[in-house]
N, C-alpha and C positions, 0 to 999 in steps of 0.2 A: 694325185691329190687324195686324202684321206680326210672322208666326211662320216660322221657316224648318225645313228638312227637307231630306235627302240626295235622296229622292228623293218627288215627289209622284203617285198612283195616282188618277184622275179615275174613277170609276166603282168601286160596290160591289158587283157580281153576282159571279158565280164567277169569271170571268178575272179580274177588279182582287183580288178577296182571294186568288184562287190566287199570284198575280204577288206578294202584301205575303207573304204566307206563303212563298215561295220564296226572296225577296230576302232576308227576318229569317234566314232559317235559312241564307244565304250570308254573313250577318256582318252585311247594311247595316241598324244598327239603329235609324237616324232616318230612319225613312219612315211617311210620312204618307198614307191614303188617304181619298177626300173625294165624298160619296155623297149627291146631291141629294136620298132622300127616306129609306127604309130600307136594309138589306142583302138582296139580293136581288127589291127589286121591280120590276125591268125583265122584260127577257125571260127574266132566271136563273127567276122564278116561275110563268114562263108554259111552263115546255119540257117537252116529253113525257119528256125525261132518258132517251131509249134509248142504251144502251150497246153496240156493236155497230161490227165491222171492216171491215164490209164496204166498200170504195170504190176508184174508181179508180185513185187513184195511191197510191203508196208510200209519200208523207211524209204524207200523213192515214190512211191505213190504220197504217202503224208509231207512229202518235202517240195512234189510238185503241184499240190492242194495247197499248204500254205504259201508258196510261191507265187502262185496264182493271186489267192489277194493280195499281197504287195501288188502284182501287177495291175491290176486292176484299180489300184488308188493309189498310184507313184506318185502322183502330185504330192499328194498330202501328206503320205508317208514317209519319202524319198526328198523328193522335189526336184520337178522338171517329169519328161513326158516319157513314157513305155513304146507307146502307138498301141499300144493293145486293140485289136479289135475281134468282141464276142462273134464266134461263128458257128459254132458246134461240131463238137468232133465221130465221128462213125468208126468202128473198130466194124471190119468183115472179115470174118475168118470161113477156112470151109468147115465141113462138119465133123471133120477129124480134131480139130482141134476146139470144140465147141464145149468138152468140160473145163480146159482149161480159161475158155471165156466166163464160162458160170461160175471156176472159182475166183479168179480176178474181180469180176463184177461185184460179190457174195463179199469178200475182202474190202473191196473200195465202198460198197454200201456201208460195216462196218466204221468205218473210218468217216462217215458222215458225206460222202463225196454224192456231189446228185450224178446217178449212173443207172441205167437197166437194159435190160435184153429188149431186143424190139423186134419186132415179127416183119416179114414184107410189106403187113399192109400196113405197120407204123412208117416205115422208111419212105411209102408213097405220100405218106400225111407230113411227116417231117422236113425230108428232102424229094418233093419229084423228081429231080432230074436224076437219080444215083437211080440208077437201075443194081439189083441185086436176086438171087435168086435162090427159091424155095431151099437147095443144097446149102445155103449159105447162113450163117449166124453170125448174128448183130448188135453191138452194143453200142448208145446213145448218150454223150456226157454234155448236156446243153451249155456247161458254164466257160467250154473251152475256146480256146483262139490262138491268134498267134500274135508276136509285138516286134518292136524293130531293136536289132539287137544293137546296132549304133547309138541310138536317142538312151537305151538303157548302162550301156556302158560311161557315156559321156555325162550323161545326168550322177551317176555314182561318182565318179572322177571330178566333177567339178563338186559335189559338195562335201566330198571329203579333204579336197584345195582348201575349203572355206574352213572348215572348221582345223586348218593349219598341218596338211599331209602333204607331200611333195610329190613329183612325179618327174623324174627322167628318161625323157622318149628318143631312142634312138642313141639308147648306152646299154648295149647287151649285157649282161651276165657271162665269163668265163670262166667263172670257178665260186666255188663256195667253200673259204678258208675253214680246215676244224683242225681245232688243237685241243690233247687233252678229253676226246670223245665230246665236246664243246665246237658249237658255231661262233668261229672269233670274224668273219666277215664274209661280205659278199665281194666277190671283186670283179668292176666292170671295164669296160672299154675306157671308161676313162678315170678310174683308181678303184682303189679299198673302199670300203662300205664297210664300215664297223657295227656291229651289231649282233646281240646276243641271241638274236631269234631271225631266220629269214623261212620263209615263208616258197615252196616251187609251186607257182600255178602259169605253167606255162605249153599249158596243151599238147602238142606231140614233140616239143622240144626239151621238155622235162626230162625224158631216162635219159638223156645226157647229160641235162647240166646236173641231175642228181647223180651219176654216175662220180662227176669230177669228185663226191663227197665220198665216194667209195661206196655208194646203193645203187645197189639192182633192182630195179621194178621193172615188174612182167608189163609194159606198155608196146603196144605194135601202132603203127597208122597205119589209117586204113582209109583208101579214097573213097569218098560221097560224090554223087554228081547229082546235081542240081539244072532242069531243064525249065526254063520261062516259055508258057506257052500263052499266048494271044486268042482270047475267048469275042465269039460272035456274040456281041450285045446282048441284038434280039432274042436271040435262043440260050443264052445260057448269062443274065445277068449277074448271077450269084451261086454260089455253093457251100456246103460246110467243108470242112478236113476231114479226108479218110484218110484212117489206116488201113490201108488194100492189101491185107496177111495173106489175105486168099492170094495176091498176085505178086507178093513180095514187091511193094510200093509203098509211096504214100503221097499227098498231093492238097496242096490249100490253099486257096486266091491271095493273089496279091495285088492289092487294089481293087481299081473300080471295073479292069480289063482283063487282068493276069492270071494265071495260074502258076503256082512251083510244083514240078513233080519232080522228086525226091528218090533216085533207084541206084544200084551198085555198091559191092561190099569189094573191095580189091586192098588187098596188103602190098604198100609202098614205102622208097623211100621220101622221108619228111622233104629232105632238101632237092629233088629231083622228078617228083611225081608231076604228072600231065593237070596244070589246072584248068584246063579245058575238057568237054565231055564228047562222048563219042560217040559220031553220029548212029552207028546200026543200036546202041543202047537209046539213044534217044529215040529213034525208030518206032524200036517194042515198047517202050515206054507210053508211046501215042497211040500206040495199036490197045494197049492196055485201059489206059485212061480212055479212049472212044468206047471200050465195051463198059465201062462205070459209067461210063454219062455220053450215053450214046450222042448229046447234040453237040457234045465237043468233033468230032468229027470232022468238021467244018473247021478245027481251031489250026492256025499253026505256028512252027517254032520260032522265035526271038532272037533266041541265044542261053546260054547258060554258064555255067561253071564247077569246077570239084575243088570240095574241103576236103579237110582229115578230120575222120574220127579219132581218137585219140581211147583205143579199147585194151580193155584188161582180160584176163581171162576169162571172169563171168559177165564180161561187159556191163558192170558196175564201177561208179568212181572209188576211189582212195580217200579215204577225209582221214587223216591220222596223223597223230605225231612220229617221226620215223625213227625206229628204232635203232637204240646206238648211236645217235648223235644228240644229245641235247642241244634243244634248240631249232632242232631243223624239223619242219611240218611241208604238210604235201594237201595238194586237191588239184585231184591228177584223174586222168584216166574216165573222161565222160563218157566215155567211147558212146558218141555221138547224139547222148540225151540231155548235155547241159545245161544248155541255155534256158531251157525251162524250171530248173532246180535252182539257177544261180542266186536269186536272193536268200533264198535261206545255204546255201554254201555261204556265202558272207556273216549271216549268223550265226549259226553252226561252229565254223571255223575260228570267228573273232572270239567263240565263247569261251573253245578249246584253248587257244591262248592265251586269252587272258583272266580265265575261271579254269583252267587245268582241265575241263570238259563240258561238254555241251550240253544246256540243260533244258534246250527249245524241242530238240529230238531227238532222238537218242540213236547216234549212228554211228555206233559201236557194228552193228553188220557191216561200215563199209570199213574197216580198220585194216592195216595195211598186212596186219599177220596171217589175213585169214585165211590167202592162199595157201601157207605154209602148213596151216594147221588143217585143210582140206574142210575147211568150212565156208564153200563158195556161197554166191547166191543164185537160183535157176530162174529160168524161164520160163512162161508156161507156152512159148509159142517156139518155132524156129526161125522165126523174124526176128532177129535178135536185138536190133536197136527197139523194141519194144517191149524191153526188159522189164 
């Protein structure tokens, strides 16, 4: 059966429902988005969902600042719930890598973001329990936290329903029809999808179905694992989110008991990788997290799980219209910082659509040629999902 649509959204995590909810609420109100299993079961279910500015460059750093308040006032803005909860985020690096904290810092102050260097004896006033040390350098962003990536995906989806977008859950994408250097449709599991614009946001399953269009993007997955660890009340009823560079980690309560620690960069395949994590990494992982907070100590494992990153070469996303097809656009390749970016990826992208470019931020750095033209974006760490 052949249904058509203004525009079609291959992928149902948070970028594809941010994107249908950005685009409804810019007028286009026949868009279809089309979601191989549920709404959110790729990597949107798998993310630690920190929310946090800290990064390199300017056009992720100002995307995850204004992302930030969206999250912060989803009700009112969106409508329905984030879970956001403010916790404060800790960047510890060692001292090798401590200009590039000062220019990060120097950059995000620019940009308005509340950030600064903090000395040990701040870190003891801010957070007691993080033990850190004299070797070590520290940056403080109070405004950060983390939200629940379900509540924000299904909140965009339902009220992009509302103001008349459709959603087909559990009808894949096998091919993306072009004729003519033209997108003449999307074609699923269960027909043609007409439409002159579709839309790949479909996290590490993307360089395939963009391949069926005849593009190559540089996209690898790459496993994350994720370990839940069980905090002793009495001694450790709270903590903020660190980023632990010093130990190539990262780690932030969940709930009123939990913690997530966050370690492993392993290049897999999408349809066959272990989503389970491994116990000697979890191991070190506890051995790690007890010397940051030594009364964890006492904590232990739950259980856990591994997502896919979904990384580019400079492990920065794709926001771009793709070259050579009219019609065909991409927001791909988060390689593993998305879910913090995803509201304004939904603006961003709806603007490039349907304003021919974006005019909330200018994220022309993340444009798909840049590889080619050897104008990546860097790092200022080796921890690279801190891009």
């Amino acid at each position: 059966m052949s249904q058509s649509a203004d525009v079609v959204i291959i992928g149902g995590g948070v970028m594809g429902c941010s994107i249908l909810y950005n685009l409804a609420r810019q007028g286009v109100g026949n868009c279809l988005l089309v979601e191989q299993d549920v709404l959110g079961s790729g990597s949107t279910g798998r993310s630690q969902a920190i929310c946090r500015m800290h990064y390199s460059n300017p056009v992720t750093a100002t995307m995850a600042w204004e992302s930030l308040k969206i999250f912060r006032s989803f009700d009112s803005l969106v409508g329905g719930a984030s879970g956001f909860v403010n916790t404060g985020y800790l960047v510890v690096v060692e001292t090798t890598d401590r200009p590039g904290l000062e220019r990060n810092v120097a950059m995000l102050q620019e940009l308005g973001i509340d950030t600064n260097l903090v000395s040990v004896a701040d870190v003891r006033e801010l957070a007691p329990m993080i033990a850190v040390k004299e070797t070590e350098s520290m940056a403080w962003e109070p405004e950060s936290g983390y939200a629940d990536p379900y509540q924000v995906t299904t909140s965009y989806a339902a009220r992009a329903r509302e103001m008349g977008a459709r959603i087909e859950m559990r009808n894949p994408a096998v091919g993306i029809e072009v004729a003519g250097g033209r997108v003449q449709a999307v074609v699923t599991a269960r027909g043609r999808r007409e439409t002159p614009v579709a839309v790949v946001a479909s996290g590490p399953w993307s360089r395939q179905i963009m391949a069926q269009a005849g593009i190559d993007v540089p996209l690898t997955p790459v496993r994350h694992q994720v370990a839940m660890v069980v905090r002793t009340l009495d001694q450790m009823p709270d903590h903020p989110i660190v980023g632990d560079i010093a130990q190539s980690f990262s780690f932030r309560p969940d709930g009123s008991g939990m913690t997530l620690c966050g370690f492993g960069e392993e290049e897999v395949s999408v349809d066959s990788y272990n989503q389970g994590v491994d116990m000697e990494g979890v191991a070190e992982t506890l051995g790690k997290l007890a010397q940051r907070m030594p009364q964890m100590a006492d904590s232990y494992y739950r259980g856990g799980w591994s997502g896919l990153f979904t990384v580019t070469p400079d492990w920065h996303p794709i926001l771009d219209r793709v070259p050579g097809v009219e019609g065909l656009f991409c927001a791909v390749g988060f390689s593993g910082h998305g879910f913090k970016l995803s509201p304004m990826i939904g603006v961003t992208m709806a603007e490039l659509i349907t304003q021919g470019s974006a005019t909330s931020i200018d994220i022309s750095p993340l444009r798909f040629s840049r590889f080619a033209e050897g104008d990546i974006l860097n790092s200022s760490y080796r921890y690279r999902v801190l891009a």
